[in-house]
C-alpha positions as CSV (number, residue, x, y, z in Angstrom):
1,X,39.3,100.3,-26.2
2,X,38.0,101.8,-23.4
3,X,34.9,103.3,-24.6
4,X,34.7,100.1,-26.2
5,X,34.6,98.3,-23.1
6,X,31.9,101.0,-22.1
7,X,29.6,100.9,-24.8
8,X,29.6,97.2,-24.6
9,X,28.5,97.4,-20.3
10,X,25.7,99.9,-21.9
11,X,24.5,97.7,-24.1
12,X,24.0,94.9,-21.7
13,X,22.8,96.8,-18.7
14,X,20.2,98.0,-21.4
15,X,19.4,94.3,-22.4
16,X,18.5,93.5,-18.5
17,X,16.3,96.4,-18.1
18,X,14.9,95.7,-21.7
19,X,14.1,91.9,-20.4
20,X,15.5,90.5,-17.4
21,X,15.3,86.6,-19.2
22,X,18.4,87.5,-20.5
23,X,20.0,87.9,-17.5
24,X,22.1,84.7,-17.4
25,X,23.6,85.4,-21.0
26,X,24.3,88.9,-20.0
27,X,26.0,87.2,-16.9
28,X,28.0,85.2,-18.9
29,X,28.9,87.6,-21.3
30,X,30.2,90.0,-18.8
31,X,32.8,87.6,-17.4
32,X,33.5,86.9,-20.3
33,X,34.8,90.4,-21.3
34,X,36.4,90.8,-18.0
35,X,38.5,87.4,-18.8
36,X,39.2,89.0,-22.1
37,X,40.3,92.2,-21.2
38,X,41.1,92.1,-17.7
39,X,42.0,95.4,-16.0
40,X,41.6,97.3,-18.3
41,X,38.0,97.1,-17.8
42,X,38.1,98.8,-14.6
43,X,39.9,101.7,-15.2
44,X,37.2,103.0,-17.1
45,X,35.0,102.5,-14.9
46,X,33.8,104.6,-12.1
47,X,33.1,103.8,-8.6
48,X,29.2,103.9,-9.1
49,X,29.0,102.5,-12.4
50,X,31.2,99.4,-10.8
51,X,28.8,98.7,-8.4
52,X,26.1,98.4,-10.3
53,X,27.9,96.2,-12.7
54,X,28.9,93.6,-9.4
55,X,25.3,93.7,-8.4
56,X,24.4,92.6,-12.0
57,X,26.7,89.9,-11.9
58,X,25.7,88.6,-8.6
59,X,22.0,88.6,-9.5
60,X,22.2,85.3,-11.9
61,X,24.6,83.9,-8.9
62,X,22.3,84.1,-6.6
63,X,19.2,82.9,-8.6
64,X,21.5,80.2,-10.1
65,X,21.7,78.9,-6.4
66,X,18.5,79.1,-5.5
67,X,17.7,77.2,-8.7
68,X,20.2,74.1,-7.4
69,X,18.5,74.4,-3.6
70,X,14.9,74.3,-4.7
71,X,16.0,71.2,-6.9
72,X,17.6,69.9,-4.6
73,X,14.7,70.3,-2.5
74,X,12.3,69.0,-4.6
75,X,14.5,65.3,-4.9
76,X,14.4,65.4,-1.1
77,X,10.8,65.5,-1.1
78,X,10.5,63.2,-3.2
79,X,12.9,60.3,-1.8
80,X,11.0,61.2,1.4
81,X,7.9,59.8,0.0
82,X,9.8,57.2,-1.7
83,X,10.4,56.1,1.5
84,X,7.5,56.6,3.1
85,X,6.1,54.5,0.4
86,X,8.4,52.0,0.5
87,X,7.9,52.3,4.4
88,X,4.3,51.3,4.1
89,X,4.5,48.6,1.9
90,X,7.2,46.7,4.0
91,X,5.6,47.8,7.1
92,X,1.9,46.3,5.7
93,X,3.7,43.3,4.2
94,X,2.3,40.0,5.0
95,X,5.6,38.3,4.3
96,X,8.4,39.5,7.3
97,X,11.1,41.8,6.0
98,X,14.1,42.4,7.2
99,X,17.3,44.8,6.6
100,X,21.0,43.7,8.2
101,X,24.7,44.4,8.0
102,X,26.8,41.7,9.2
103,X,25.5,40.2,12.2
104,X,23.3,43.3,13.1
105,X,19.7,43.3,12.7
106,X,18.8,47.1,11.5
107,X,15.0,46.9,10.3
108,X,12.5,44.3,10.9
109,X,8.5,44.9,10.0
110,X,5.7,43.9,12.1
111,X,5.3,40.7,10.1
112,X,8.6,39.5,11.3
113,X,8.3,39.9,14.9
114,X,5.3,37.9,14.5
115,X,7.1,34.9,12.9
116,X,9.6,35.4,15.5
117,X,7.1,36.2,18.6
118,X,8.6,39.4,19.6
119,X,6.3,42.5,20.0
120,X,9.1,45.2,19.9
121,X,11.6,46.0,17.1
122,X,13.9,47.0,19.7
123,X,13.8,43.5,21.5
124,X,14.3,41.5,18.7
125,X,17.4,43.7,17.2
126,X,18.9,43.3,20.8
127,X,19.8,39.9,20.0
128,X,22.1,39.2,17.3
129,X,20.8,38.2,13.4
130,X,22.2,34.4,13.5
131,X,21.1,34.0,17.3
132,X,17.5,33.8,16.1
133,X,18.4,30.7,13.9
134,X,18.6,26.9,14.9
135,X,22.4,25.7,15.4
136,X,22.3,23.7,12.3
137,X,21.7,26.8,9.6
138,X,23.9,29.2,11.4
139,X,26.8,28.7,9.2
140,X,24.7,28.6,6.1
141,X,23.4,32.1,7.0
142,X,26.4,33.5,7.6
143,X,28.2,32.2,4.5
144,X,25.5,33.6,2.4
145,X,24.5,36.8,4.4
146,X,28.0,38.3,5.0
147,X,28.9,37.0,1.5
148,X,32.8,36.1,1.8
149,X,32.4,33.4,-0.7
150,X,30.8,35.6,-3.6
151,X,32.2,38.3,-5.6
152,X,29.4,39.9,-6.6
153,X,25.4,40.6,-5.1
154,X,23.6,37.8,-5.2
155,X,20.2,36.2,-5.2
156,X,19.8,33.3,-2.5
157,X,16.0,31.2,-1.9
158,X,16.3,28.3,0.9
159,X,14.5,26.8,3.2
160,X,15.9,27.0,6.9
161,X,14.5,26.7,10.8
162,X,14.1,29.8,13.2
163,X,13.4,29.9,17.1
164,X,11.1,32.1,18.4
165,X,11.2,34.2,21.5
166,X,9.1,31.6,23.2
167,X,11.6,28.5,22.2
168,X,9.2,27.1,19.1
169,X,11.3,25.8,16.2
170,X,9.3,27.6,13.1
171,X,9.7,26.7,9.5
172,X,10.9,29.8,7.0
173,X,11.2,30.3,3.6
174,X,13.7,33.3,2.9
175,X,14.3,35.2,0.2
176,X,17.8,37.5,0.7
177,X,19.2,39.7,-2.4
178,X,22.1,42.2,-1.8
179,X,21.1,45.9,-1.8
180,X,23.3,49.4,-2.3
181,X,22.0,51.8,-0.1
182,X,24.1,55.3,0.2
183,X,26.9,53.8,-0.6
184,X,26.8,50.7,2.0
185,X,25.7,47.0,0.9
186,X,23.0,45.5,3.1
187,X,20.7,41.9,3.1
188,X,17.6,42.7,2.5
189,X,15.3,39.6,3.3
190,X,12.1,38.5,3.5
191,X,10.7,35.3,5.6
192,X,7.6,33.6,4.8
193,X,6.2,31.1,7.6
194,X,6.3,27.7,5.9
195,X,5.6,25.5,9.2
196,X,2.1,24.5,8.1
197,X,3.2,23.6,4.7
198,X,5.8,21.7,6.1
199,X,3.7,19.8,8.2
200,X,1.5,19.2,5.5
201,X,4.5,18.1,3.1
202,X,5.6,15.3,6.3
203,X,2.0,14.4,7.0
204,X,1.7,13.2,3.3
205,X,5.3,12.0,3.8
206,X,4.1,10.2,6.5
207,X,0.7,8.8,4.9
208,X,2.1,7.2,2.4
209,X,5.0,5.7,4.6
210,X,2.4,4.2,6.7
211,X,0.5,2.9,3.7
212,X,3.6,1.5,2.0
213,X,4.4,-0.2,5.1
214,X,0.9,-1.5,5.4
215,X,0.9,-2.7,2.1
216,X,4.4,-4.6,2.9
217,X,3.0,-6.0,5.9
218,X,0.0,-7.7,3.9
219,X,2.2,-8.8,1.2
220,X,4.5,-10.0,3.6
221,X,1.1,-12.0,5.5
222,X,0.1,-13.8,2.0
223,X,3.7,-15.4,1.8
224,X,3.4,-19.3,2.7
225,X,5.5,-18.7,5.6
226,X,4.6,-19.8,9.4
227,X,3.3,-17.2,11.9
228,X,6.3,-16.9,13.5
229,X,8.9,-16.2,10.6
230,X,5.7,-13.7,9.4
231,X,5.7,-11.7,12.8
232,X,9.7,-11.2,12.6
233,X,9.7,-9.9,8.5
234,X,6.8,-7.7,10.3
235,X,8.2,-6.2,13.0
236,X,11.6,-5.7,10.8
237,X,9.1,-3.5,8.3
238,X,8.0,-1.5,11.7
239,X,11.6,-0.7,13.0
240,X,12.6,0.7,9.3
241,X,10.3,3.5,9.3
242,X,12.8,6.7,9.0
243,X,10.4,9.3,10.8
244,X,9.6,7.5,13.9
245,X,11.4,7.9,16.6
246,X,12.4,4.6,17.5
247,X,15.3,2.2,18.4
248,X,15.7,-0.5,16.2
249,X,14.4,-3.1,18.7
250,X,11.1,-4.8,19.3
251,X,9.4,-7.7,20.0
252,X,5.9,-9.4,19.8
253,X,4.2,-11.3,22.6
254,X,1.2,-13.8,22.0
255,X,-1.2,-14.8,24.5
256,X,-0.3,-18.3,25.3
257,X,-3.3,-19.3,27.4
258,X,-5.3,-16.7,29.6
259,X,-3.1,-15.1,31.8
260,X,0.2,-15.4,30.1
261,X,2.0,-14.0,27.4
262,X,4.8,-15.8,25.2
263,X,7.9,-14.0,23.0
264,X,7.4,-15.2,19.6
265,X,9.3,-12.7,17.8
266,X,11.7,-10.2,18.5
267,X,14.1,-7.9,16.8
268,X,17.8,-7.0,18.3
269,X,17.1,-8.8,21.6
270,X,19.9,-10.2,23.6
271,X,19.8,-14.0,24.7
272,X,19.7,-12.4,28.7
273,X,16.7,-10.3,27.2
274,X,15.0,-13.7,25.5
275,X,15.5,-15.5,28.4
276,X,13.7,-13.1,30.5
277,X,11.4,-11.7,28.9
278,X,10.2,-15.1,27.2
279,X,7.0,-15.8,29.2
280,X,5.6,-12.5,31.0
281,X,2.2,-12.6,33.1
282,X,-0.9,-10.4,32.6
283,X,-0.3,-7.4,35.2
284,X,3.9,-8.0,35.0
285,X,6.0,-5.2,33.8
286,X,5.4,-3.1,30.9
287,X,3.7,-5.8,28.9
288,X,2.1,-7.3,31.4
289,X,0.0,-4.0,32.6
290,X,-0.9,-3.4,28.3
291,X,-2.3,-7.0,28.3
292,X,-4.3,-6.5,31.6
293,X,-5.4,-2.9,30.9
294,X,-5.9,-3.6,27.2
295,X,-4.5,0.3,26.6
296,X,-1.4,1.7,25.2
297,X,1.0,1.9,27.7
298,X,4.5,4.9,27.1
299,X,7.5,4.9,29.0
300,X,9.9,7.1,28.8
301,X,12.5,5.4,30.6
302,X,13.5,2.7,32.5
303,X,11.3,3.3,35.8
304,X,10.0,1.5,39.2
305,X,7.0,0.1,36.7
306,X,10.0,-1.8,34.5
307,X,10.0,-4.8,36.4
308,X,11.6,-7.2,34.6
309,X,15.4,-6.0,34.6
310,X,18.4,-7.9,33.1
311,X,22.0,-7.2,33.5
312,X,23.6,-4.6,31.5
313,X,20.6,-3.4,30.5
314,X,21.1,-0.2,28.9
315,X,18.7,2.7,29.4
316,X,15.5,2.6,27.3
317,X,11.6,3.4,26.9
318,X,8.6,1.7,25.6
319,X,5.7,1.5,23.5
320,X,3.3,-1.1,24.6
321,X,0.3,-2.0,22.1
322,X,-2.2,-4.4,23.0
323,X,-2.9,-6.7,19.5
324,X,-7.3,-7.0,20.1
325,X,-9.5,-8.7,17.9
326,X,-13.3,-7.8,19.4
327,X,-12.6,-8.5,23.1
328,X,-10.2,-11.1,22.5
329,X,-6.7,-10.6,23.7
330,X,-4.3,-11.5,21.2
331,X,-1.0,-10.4,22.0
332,X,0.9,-7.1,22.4
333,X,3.1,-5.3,20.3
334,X,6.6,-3.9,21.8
335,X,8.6,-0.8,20.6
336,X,11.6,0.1,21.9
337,X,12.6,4.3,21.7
338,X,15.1,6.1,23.3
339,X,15.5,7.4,26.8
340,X,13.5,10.1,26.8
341,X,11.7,10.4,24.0
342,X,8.0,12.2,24.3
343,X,4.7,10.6,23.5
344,X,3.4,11.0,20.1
345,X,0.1,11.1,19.4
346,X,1.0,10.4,15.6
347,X,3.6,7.1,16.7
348,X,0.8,6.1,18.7
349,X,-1.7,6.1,16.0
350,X,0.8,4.5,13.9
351,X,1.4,1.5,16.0
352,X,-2.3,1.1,17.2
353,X,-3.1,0.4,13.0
354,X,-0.3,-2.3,12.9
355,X,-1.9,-4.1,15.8
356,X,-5.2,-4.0,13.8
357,X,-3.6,-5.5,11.4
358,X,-1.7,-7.8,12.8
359,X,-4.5,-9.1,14.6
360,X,-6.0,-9.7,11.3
361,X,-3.2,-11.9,10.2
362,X,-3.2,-13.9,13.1
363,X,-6.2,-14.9,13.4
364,X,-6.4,-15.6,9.6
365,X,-3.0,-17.1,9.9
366,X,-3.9,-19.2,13.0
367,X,-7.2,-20.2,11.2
368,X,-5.2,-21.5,8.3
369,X,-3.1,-23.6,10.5
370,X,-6.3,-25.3,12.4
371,X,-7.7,-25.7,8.7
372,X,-4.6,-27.5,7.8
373,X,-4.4,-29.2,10.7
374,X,-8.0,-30.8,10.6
375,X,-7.3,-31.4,6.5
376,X,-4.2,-33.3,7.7
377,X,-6.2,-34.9,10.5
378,X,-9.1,-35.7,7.7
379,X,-6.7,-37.4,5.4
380,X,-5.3,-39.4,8.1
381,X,-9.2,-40.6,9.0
382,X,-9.9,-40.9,5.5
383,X,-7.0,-43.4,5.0
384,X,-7.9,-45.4,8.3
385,X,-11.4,-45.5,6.3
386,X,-10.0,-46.6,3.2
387,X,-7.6,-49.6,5.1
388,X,-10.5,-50.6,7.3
389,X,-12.7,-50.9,4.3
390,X,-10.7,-52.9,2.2
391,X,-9.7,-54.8,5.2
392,X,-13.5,-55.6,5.8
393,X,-14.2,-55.9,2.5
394,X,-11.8,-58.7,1.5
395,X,-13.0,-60.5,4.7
396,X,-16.4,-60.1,3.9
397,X,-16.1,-61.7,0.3
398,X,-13.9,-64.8,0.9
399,X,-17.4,-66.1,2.9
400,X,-19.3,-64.2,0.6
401,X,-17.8,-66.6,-2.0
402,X,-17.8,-69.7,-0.6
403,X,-21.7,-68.7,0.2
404,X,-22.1,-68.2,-3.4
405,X,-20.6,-71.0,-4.7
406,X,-22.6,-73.7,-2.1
407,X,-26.0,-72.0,-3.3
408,X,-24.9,-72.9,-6.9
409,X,-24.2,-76.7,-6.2
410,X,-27.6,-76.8,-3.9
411,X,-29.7,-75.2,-6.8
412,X,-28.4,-78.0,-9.3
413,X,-29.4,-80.9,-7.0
414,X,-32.5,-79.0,-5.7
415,X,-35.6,-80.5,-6.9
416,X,-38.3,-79.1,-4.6
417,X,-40.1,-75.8,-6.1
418,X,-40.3,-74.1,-3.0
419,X,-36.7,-74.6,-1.5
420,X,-35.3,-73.7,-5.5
421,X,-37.0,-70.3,-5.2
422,X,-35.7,-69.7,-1.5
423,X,-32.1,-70.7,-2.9
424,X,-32.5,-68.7,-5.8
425,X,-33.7,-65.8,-4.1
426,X,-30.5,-66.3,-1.8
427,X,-28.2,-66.5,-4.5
428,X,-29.7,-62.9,-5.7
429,X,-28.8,-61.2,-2.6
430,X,-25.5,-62.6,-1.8
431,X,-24.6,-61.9,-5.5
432,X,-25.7,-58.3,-4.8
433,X,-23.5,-58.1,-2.0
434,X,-20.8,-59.4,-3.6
435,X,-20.9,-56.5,-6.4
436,X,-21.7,-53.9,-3.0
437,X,-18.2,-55.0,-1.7
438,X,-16.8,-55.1,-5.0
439,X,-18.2,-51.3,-5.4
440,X,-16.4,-50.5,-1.9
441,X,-13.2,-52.1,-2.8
442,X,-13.3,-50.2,-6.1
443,X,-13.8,-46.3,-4.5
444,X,-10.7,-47.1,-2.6
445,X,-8.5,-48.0,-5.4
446,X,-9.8,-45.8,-7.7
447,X,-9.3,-42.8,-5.1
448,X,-5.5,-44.2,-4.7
449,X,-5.2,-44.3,-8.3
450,X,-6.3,-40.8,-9.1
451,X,-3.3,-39.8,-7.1
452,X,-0.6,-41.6,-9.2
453,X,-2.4,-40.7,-12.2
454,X,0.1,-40.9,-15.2
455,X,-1.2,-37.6,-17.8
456,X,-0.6,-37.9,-21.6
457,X,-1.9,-36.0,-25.0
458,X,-4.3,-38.7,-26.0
459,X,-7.0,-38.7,-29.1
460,X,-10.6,-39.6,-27.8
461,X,-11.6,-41.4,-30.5
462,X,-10.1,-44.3,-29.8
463,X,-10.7,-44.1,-25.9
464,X,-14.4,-43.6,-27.0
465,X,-14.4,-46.6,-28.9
466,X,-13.0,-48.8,-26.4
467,X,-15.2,-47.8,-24.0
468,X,-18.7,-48.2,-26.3
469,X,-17.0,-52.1,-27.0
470,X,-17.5,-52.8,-23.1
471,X,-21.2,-52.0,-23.3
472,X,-21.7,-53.5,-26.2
473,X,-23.3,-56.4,-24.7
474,X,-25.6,-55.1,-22.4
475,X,-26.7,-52.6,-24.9
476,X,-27.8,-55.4,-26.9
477,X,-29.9,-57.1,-24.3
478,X,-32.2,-54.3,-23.8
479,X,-32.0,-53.3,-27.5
480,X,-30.7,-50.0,-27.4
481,X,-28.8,-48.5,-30.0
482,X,-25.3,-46.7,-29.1
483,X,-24.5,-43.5,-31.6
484,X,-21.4,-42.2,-31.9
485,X,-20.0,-39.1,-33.0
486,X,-16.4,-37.9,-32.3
487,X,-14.5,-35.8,-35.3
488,X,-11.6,-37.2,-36.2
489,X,-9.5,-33.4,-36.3
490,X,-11.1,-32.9,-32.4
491,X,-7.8,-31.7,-30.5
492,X,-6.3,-34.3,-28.3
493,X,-6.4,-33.9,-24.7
494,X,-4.2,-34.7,-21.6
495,X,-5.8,-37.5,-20.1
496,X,-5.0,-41.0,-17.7
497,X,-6.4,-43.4,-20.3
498,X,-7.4,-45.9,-18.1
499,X,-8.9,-43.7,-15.2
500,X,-11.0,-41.7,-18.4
501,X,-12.2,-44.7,-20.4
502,X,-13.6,-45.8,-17.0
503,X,-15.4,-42.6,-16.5
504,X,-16.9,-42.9,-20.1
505,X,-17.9,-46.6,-19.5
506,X,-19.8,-45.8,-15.9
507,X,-21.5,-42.9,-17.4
508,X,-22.6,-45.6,-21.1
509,X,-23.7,-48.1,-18.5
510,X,-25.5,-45.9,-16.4
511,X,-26.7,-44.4,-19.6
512,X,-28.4,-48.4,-20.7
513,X,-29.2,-48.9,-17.0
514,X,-31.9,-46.5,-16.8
515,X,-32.6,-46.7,-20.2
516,X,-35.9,-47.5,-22.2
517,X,-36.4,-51.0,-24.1
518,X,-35.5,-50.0,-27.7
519,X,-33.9,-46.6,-27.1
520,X,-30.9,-44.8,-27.9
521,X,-27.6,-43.7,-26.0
522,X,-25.7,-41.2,-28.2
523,X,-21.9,-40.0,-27.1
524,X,-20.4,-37.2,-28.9
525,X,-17.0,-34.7,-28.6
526,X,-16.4,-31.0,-29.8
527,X,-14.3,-28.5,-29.3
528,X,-15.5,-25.4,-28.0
529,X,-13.2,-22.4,-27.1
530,X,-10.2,-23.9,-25.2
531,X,-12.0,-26.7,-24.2
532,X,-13.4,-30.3,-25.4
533,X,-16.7,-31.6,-24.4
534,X,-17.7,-35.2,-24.6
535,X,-21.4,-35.6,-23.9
536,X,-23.3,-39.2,-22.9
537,X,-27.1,-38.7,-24.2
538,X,-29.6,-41.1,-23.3
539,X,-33.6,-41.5,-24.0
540,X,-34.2,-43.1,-19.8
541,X,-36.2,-42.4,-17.3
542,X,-34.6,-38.7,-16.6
543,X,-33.6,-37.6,-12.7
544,X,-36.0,-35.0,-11.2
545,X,-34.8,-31.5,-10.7
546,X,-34.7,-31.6,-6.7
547,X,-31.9,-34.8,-6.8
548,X,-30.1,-32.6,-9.6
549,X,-27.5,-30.8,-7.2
550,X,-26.4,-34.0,-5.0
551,X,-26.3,-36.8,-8.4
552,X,-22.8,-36.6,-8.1
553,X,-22.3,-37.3,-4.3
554,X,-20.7,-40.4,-2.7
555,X,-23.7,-42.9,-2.2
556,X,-26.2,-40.6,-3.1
557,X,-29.1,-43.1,-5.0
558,X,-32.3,-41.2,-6.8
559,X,-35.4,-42.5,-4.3
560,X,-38.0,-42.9,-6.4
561,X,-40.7,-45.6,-7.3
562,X,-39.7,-45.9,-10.6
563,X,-35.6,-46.3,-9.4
564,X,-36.7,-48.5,-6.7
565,X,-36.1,-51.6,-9.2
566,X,-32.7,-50.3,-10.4
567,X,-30.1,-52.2,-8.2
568,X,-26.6,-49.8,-7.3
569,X,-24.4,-48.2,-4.5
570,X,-24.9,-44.6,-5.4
571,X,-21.2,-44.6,-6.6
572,X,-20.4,-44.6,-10.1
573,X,-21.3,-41.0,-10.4
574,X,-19.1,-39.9,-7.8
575,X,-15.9,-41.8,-9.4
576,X,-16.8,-40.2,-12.6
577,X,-16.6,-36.7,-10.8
578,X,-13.5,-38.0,-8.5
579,X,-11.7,-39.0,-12.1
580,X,-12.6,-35.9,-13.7
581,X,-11.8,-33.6,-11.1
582,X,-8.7,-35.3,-11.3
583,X,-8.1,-34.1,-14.5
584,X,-8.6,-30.4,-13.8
585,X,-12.3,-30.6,-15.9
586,X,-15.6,-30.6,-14.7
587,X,-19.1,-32.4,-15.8
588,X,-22.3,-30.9,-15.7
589,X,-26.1,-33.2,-16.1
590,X,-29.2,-32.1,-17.5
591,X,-32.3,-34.1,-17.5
592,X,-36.1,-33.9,-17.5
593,X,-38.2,-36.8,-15.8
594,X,-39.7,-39.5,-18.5
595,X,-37.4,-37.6,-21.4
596,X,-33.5,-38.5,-20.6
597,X,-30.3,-36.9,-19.2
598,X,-27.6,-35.6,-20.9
599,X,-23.9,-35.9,-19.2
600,X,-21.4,-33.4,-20.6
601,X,-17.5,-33.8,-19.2
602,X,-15.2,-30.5,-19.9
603,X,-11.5,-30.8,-20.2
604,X,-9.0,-28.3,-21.0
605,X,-7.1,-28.6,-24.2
606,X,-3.6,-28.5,-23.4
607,X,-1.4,-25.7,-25.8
């Protein structure tokens, strides 16, 4: 066994020297045998012989080591510039990054202390990781960065506010994950400066706050409301605006006469505050000094300059916005915000476009009132006109009458040539006043009747044919023929019969009036689109272009030689507008001197 044993060491000691990249299997192989045989392998062995054997089997030992260090090595090396890598890229982020345990801040890059205004890394990890947020997102923070309500690493994105060194509130995005480092979870985050967004994000906020209130404010200025109940929905629509700053109480101050100005509305105003504030001079208080300076005036508090006090007046401050149209002093706008509050730029340019337009609506508003006033005032006039004509007129023809009447018996006795042509001619004119009168007398009724006009669906033939039977007559004097043409299936239309068949009989007679011996008048109806037109035609004398535009106006008479001889007032062509005005139509003339006119009346057909 022995020699066994021997031969065997041989055998290997010859497979080193032979090639040494055997030397781990021969390694292996010796234990082996030494497990296997145990001490008996040594008693066969001499001293020198044994040596050699141990350094054999400490060779692959030691290079077996040396293997595992230089590995070992080598994955240093390489998670050095892992993080050296990694190093640089946080370092050179543009985006902050930061690395904390707890409450403890343990990396931050230079992109951080930027956000956060510091210029050391040592300065800014001084102060603890929830100190450098605003009261309001410290709980959130540490909820989600010390993670007692998850089990597992999570993923969080939020918005949130920070302070820098310097006391700004900045706006930051941050992005926090849960890392394993060596055993030990950390937060690493990374904050990304979102304050310009932000302000962005309110400013179109903002815009289109201002521009829906605006809009309101118009809509609100087109109600038929008075200028007063307008200027309290108004200042309501003001006070409601969630990002301004302000208490939700105001008022509005017109200028009475120069030097004064008086409350007209007011929002959350006690009656002590009414009372006191109800007329205010230019120059008097906060108000006062706005309407004399004609500038914004800001208070932040109730100081020597508030001079109008009341009791129990609770502490305040003021916006003060003079309401200008041109130079003209209109009023000034009143905002009330909290003790204080700073100025604003941006609430300032706010209120200053609400006074331009509100100075809009007043003056339109007030504008409307005068017009309505003076239309009011008109109508009034117009019916002293109307009384005080019909008064005069009926006075005028009982005389007129009797005048009329005497003439008559004087021209049957009259025997003298001379005196029968002086009566006769007298007789002419007092007949022709008569009909003037009668004229008068018949604008007024007619313009009281068109206001209790009675409207039903109504066929025009038959009104048509009424009508043409009062001209008859007179058509038949001067010869002229009347032609008619009105379709039977023409739509009917909503009409006062009487007041129509009168315009269609003025407009026949005026047709054979200033008609040729021997000519024509034709009247005729169609429907076109949602409409019916009835047209008077006529072969006359025709009405010069220039007199076109004023035919229809009250007393207006063509001055011509040729119309000279035609008697009138100048009015039947204005009731025949009056009447069909009153009927929601309209009438239109064309006409060429020598040739004719032609009258054409438009109604709407009723569906």
């Amino acid at each position: 066994m022995g020699n066994n044993l021997l031969m065997s060491v041989r055998k290997h000691l010859l497979a080193y020297v032979i090639g040494s990249t055997g030397w781990v299997i021969n390694a292996i192989y010796l234990g082996y045998e030494y497990l296997r045989y145990g001490t008996e392998f040594y008693k066969h062995l001499d001293e020198p012989l044994l040596e050699h054997i141990m350094i054999i089997l400490a060779i692959p030992v030691f290079m077996l080591v040396g293997l595992l260090f230089k590995k070992q090595k080598v994955a240093e090396e390489e998670l050095r510039e892992s993080e050296e890598k990694y190093r640089s890229l946080v370092e050179n982020s543009i985006e902050g990054v930061c690395i904390s345990k707890g409450n403890r801040i343990l990396f931050a890059n230079k992109a951080l202390l930027d956000i956060f205004g510091y210029e050391s890394v040592e300065e800014f990890r001084k102060i603890p990781l929830l100190d450098h947020f605003t009261p309001e997102f410290r709980n959130i923070i540490k909820e989600r960065f010390e993670g007692k309500k998850r089990k597992e690493p999570t993923f969080y994105r939020f918005d949130c506010k920070v302070l820098r060194k310097d006391g700004e509130i900045r706006d930051v995005e941050i992005s926090a994950s849960e890392v394993q480092m060596r055993g030990e979870k950390y937060i690493q985050s990374t904050f990304r400066d979102i304050t310009e967004r932000k302000k962005a994000e309110e400013k179109i906020k903002r815009d289109y706050e201002i521009q829906h209130t605006i809009t309101s404010i118009l809509q609100v200025s087109l109600e038929p409301i008075s200028l007063k109940e307008m200027l309290n929905r108004i200042l309501e629509l003001i006070l409601a605006i969630p990002w301004l700053s302000f208490q939700s109480k105001g008022c509005i101050h017109l200028v009475e006469d120069k030097k004064i100005l008086s409350l007209t509305a007011y929002h959350s105003f006690s009656k002590a505050q009414i009372n006191t504030c109800s007329k205010v001079d230019f120059g008097r208080c906060l108000c006062g000094r706005c309407a004399d300076t004609r500038r914004i005036i800001f208070s932040g508090c109730v100081d020597e300059a508030h001079e109008i006090v009341y009791k129990d007046m609770p502490p305040h401050g003021h916006y003060c916005v003079p309401i200008t149209s041109g130079e003209k002093l209109l009023g000034v706008l009143n905002i009330y915000v909290k003790e204080g509050h700073q100025r604003s730029l941006e609430e300032e340019e706010f209120l200053s476009a609400v006074a331009n337009v509100l100075s809009g609506i007043i003056e339109r508003k007030r504008s409307e009132e005068q017009l309505k006033e003076a239309f009011e005032r008109l109508k009034e006039l117009d019916k002293m006109k109307d009384d005080f004509l019909s008064t005069v007129s009926h006075e005028l023809r009982t005389p007129l009458t009797s005048i009329i009447g005497s003439i008559d018996i004087l021209l049957d006795e009259c025997e003298g040539i001379n005196q029968r042509k002086l009566l006769e001619l007298a007789l002419k004119e007092a007949v022709r006043l008569n009909d003037l009168i009668g004229d008068i007398l018949d604008i007024t009724k007619t313009e009281s009747r068109l206001l209790r006009m009675t409207l039903k669906l109504t066929s025009l033939d038959k009104l048509v044919e009424e009508a043409v039977e009062r001209v008859k007559v007179h058509a038949q004097k001067k010869s002229i023929s009347i032609i008619k043409h009105i379709p039977k299936e023409l739509p009917q239309v909503e009409v006062d019969k009487d007041q129509f068949k009168r315009a269609i009989t003025n407009l026949l007679e005026n047709a054979i009036k200033f008609n040729k011996e021997n000519g024509t008048v034709a009247i005729e109806a169609r429907a076109k689109g949602n409409f019916v037109e009835i047209s008077v035609i006529d072969t006359g004398i025709g009405i010069p272009e220039k007199h076109l535009p004023k035919i229809f106006d009250k007393f207006y008479r063509v001055e011509t030689g040729t119309a000279r001889k035609y008697k009138g007032t100048g009015l039947g062509l204005y009731i025949v507008k009056k009447i069909i005005d009153a009927h929601g139509g309209d009438i239109r003339v064309e006409s060429k001197v020598n040739e004719g006119s032609k009258f054409t009346i438009r109604l709407p057909i009723k569906t």
